[in-house]
Structures are given as structure tokens and as C-alpha cells.
C-alpha positions as a printed NumPy array, in Angstrom:
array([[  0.   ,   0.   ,   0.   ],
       [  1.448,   3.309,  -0.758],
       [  1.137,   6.86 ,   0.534],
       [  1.723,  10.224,   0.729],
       [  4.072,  12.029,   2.799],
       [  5.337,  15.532,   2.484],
       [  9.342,  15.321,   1.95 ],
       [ 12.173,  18.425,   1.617],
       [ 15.267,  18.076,  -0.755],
       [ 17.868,  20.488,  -0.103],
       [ 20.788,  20.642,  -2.513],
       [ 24.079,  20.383,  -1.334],
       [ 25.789,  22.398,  -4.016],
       [ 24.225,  25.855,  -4.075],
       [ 21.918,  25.001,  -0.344],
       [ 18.042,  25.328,  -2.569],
       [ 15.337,  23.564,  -0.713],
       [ 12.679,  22.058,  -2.521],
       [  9.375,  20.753,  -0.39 ],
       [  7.563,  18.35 ,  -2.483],
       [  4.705,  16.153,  -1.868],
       [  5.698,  11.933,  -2.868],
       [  4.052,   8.73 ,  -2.421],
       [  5.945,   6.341,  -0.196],
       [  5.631,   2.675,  -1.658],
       [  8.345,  -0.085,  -1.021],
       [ 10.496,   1.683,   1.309],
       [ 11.271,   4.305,  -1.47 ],
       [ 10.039,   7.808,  -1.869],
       [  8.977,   8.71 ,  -5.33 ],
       [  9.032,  12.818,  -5.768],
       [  9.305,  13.054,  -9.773],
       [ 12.105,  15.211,  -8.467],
       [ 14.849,  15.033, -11.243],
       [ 17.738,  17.661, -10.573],
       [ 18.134,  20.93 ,  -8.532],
       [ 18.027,  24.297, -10.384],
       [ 21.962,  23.988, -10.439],
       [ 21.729,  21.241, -12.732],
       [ 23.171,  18.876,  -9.729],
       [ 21.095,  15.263,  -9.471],
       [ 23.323,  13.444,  -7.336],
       [ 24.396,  15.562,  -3.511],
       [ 20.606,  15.874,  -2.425],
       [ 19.713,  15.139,   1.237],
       [ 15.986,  14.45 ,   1.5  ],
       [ 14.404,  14.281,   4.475],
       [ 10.758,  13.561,   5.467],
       [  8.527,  16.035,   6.801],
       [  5.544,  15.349,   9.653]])
């Protein structure tokens, strides 16, 4: 069963937060989120929100 939990990526390289909304299936939260405005797609820290 999946569902939805509110999540924030922050980039590592130039410090943008994103706060996205995902669905939480499998252990894994899916965003859509691709790459940071700073065209960086790999130092994210994501963290879920309450």
C-alpha cells in the first residue's frame, strides 16, 4: 500500500530547498524530483517532513 508524505530536498551544491509532496511505496520515496536548479542530481539530502 502506498502513501503520501510531504518530503524536503535540499541541494548540497548551491543550499536550494525544494518541499515536495511523494508517495511512499516499497520503502522508497517517489518525488518526480529530477535535478536541482543547479543542474546537480546526485548531492541531495531528502528528508521527510511530519
Amino acid at each position: 500500500m502506498s502513501s503520501r508524505v510531504k518530503v524536503r530536498i535540499r541541494c548540497r551544491q548551491c543550499g536550494e530547498n525544494f518541499v515536495l509532496k511523494g508517495i511512499r511505496s516499497k520503502g522508497r520515496i517517489d518525488t518526480g524530483f529530477k535535478r536541482c536548479l543547479c543542474d546537480n542530481d546526485r548531492e541531495l539530502d531528502v528528508e521527510e517532513l511530519e
